[in-house]
N, C-alpha and C positions, 0 to 999 in steps of 0.2 A: 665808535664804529664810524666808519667812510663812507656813506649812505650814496645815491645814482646821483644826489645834487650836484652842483656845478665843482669840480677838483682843480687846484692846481696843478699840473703834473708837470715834472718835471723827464725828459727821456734825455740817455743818459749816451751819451756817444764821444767822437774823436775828432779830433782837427780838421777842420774841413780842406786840408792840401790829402789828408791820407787816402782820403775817398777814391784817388787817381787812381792808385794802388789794387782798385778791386772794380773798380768800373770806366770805359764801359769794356764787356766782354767778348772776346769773337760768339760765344753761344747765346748773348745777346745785347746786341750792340747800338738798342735804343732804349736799350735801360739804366737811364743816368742818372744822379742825383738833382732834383727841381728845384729844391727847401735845404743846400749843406748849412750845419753840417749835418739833417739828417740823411743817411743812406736812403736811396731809390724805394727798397722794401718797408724800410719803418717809415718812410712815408705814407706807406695804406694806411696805419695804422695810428700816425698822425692827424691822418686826413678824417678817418673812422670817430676818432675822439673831439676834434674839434665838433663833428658833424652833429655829436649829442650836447655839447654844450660846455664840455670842459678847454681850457686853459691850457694849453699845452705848449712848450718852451723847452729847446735845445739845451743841454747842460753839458761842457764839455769837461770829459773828468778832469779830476785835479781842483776843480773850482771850492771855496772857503766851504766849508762843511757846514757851517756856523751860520752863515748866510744861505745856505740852501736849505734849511731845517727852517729858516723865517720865511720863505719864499713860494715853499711847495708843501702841499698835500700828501704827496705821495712822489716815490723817485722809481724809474723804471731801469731798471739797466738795459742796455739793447746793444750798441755799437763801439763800444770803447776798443777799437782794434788796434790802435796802436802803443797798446802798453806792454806789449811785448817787442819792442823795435829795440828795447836795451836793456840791460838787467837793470839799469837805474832808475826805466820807467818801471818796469814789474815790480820793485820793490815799491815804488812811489804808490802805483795802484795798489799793491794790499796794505799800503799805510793807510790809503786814502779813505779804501773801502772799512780798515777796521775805524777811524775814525765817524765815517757819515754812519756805523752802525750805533757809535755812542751817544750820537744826537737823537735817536727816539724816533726821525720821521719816519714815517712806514717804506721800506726798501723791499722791489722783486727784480730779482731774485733774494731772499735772504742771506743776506752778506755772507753768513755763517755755512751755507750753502756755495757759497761760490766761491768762496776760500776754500774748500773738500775740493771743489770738482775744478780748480783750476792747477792741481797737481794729479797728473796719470795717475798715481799710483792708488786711485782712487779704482780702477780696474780692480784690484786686488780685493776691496771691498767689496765691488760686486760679484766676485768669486765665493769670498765665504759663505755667503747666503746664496750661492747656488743659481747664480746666472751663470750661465757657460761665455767666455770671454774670448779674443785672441790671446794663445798664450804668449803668457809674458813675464818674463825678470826683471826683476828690480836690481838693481846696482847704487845702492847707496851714495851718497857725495861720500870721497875721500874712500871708495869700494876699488875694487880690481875687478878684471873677468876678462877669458882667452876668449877673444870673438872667433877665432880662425877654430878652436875645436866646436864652437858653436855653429857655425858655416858649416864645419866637417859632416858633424852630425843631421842638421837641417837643410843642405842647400843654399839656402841663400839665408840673408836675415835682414830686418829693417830695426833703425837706432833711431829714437828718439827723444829727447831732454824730457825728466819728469814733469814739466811747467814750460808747455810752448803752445803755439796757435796756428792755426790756418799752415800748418805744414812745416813750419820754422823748424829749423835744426836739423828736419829728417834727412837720413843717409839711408840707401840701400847697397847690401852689400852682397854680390851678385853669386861670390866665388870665393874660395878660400886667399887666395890672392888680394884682392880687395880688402879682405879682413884686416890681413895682415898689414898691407901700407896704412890700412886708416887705424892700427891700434896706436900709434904714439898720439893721436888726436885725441882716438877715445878717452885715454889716462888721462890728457888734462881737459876733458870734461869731467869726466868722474870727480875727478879736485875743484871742481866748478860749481858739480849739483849730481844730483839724482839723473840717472839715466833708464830707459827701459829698451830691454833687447827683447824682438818679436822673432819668431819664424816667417819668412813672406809668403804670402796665402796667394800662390799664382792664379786663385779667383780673383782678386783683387782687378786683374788686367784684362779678367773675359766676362765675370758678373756687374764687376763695378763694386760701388759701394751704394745703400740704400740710409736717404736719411728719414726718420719718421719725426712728426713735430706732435709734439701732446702739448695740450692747452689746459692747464687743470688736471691732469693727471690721465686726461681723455686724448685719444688718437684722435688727429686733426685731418691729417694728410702727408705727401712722400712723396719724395725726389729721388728720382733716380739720377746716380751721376759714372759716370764713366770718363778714364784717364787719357789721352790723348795716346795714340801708336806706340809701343815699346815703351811709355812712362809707366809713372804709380801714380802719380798725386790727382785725386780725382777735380782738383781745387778750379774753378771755372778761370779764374785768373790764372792759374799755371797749365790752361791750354784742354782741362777738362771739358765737358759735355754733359749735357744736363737733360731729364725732362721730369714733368712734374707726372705722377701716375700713383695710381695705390700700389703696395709692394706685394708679390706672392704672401700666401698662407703661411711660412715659415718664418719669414721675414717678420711678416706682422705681428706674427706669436711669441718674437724673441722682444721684436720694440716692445709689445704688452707688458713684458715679464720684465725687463731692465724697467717699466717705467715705472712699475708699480713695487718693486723692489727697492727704489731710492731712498726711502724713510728708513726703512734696516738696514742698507746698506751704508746711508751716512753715520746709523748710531753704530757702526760698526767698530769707527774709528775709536769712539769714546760712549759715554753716559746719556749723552745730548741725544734727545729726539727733533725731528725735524717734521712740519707738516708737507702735501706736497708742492712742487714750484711752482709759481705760476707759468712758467713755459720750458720748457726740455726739448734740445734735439735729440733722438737716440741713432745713432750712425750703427750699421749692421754691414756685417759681408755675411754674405750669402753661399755655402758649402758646400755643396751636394746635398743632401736631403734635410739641412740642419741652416741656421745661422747664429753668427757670432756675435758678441758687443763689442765694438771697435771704440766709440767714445759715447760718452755719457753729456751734452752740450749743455751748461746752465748757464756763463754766462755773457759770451758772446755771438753765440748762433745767429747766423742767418736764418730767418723763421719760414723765407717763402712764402709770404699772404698772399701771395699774386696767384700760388700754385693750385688755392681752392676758394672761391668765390662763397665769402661771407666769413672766413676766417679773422684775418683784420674783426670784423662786429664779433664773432664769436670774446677774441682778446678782451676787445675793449667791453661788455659785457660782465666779463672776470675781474677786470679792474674794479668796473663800480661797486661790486659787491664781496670785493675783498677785505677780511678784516683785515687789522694792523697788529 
């Protein structure tokens, strides 16, 4: 056991050129990195851990596995955003991550955890067990599918790669028209990988999107983010808006229910049970009198410490008393 004594911790992040990429933001534009390469936010939480006494040191993925298992106490994943920049990093990251989970030292998210939830079609999982979702199909790599009768029938539709980040890949497809020019693209994504076709939820542009952060399987706090005029992507760096608030009653009730559904909804895949993460973002749109699960966040989430004062101490709290 890991007892509150003094940890090495390792927190687990990206390049510190990538940080440019996300900060600073027009919704706010004094929120920089101080400490790259950790990001501006894992720095509360940085700052939180040193504050009790532990050891805390930047890890940027990729680094010798072998050597980090002699190194640290404990490995945090937080910031690795740029392993989706290429398929050759995405594949390097899930080498890396099944690798540092062979070494024994104690990893949160659970590697095994974050291989699930860093392919969409993890959505589907959380349908079997009765969360209500954005709907969504799967299109297998090396799959077909007529988007233009799918437009037909939905209006519009929004395309996404089963294994992307912070918005990558997305297309919206506004009109039957659209469909149509972008299917020779679609076809050789599909021969690329897993894709997923959505209906576009035109709340998306006048609710926004709600993100909820549980810490422990416990609701922390919520951001409300909204898209910039006539876009979709709520994403603060692609011109989004932000504010930190508690979400409506419906909202809440859907974060509660995806978060507390993630242990059967990972054995869903297979045989394996999973305890819960030590941190989840739940992203929801918000319906009419209902909300939806848009993503399930394990291993790259922006946490927003900043958004409820004493979250950062609540983390690091969880830390010390976490087994391995």
């Amino acid at each position: 056991m890991i007892t509150t004594s003094q940890q090495r911790i390792g927190i687990v992040t990206s390049r510190p050129e990538k940080l440019a990429d996300y900060f600073p933001t027009a919704a706010e534009p004094d929120f920089i990195p101080t400490e790259p390469p950790f990001t501006p936010d894992d720095q509360l939480l940085v700052d939180e851990l040193r504050r009790r006494g532990h050891r805390v040191t930047a890890v940027v993925w990729g680094a010798d596995t072998a050597r980090l298992a002699e190194r640290f106490d404990r490995l945090i994943i937080r910031s690795p955003w740029d392993y989706m920049d290429s398929d050759e990093l995405r594949q390097g990251f899930l080498r890396w991550l099944e690798a540092l989970a062979a070494t024994g030292v104690p990893v949160e998210n659970d590697p095994q955890v974050m291989l699930w939830l860093m392919d969409k079609r993890y959505l589907l999982d959380f349908a079997a067990v009765g969360v209500p979702i954005v709907p969504t199909q799967l299109i297998p790599a090396g799959g077909s599918f007529d988007l233009e009768t799918f437009v037909e029938r939905h209006v519009a539709a929004v395309i996404k790669p089963a294994v992307s980040a912070a918005g990558a890949g997305l297309e919206f497809l506004p009109d039957r028209q659209t469909a149509r020019s972008f299917q020779p693209e679609f076809a050789g994504r599909c021969q690329r990988g897993a894709q997923l076709v959505q209906p576009f939820l035109p709340e998306i542009q006048t609710n926004g999107e709600w993100s909820l952060v549980y810490l422990g399987g416990d609701y922390s706090h919520g951001v409300h983010k909204l898209p910039a005029r006539g876009q979709i992507l709520v994403h603060a760096e692609r011109g989004g808006s932000l504010r930190f608030a508690d979400p409506p009653a419906v909202v809440r009730e859907m974060g509660d229910r995806a978060a507390a559904a993630v242990p059967r909804a990972f054995a869903n895949r297979g045989d394996r049970s999973c305890r819960m993460p030590l941190y989840l973002r739940i992203d929801v749109i918000e319906t009419g009198s209902s909300g939806l699960l848009s993503e399930c966040e394990g291993v790259e989430p922006e946490l927003f410490f900043r958004a409820r004062l004493g979250s950062a101490a609540r983390f690091a709290e969880l830390v010390e008393h976490r087994y391995p």
